[in-house]
C-alpha positions in Angstrom: 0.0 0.0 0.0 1.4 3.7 -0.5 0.3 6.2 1.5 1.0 9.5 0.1 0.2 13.2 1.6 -2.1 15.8 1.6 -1.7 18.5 -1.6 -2.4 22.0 -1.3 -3.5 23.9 -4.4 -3.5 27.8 -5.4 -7.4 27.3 -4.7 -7.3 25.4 -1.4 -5.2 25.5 1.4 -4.4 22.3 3.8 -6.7 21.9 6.9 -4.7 21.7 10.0 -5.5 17.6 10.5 -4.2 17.7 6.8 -1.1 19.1 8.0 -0.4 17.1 10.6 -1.0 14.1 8.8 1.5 15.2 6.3 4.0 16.2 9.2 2.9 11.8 10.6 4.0 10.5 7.2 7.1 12.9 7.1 8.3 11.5 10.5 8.3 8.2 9.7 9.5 8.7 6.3 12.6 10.3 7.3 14.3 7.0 8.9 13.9 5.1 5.6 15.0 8.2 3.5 18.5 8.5 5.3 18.7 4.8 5.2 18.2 4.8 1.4 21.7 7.2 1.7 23.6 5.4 4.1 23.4 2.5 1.7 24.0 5.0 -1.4 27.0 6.6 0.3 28.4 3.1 1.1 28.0 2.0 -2.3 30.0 4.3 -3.7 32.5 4.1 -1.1 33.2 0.1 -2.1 33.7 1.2 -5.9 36.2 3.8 -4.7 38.3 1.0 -2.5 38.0 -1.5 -5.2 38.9 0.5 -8.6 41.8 2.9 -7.9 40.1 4.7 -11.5 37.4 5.5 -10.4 39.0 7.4 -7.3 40.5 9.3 -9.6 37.1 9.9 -12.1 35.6 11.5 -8.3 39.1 13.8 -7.4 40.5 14.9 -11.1 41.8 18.1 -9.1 44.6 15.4 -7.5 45.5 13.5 -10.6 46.7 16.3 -12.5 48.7 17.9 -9.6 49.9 14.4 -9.5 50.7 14.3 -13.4 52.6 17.6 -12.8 49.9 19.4 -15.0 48.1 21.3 -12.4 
C-alpha cells in the first residue's frame, strides 16, 4: 500500500488535520530516507576501495597535480 500526503492547491489551502497528517507520514519517512543514503553513500565508497580509477574519475583536481599538470 502507498500512502501519500495531503496537496495544497493555489485554490485550497491544507486543513490543520491535513497538516499534521502530512508532518505523521514525514516522521516516519525520514528513517527510511537517510537509510536509502547510508546505503548510497556506502555504495560508492566500495567502488572507490576497489577501482583505484574510479577514485581518480571522483578527485581529477589530485591527478593532474599528481601528473605535474596542475
Amino acid at each position: 500500500m502507498v500512502v501519500t500526503g495531503f496537496k495544497a492547491t493555489r485554490a485550497r489551502r491544507l486543513a490543520s488535520a491535513e497538516k499534521e497528517a502530512n508532518r505523521v507520514l514525514a516522521a516516519g519517512r525520514v528513517p527510511v530516507e537517510r537509510g536509502f543514503a547510508h546505503l548510497k553513500n556506502w555504495r560508492i565508497l566500495t567502488k572507490l576501495r576497489t577501482d583505484p580509477a574510479r577514485a581518480t574519475h571522483h578527485a581529477p583536481g589530485k591527478q593532474r597535480h599528481r601528473a605535474g599538470i596542475g
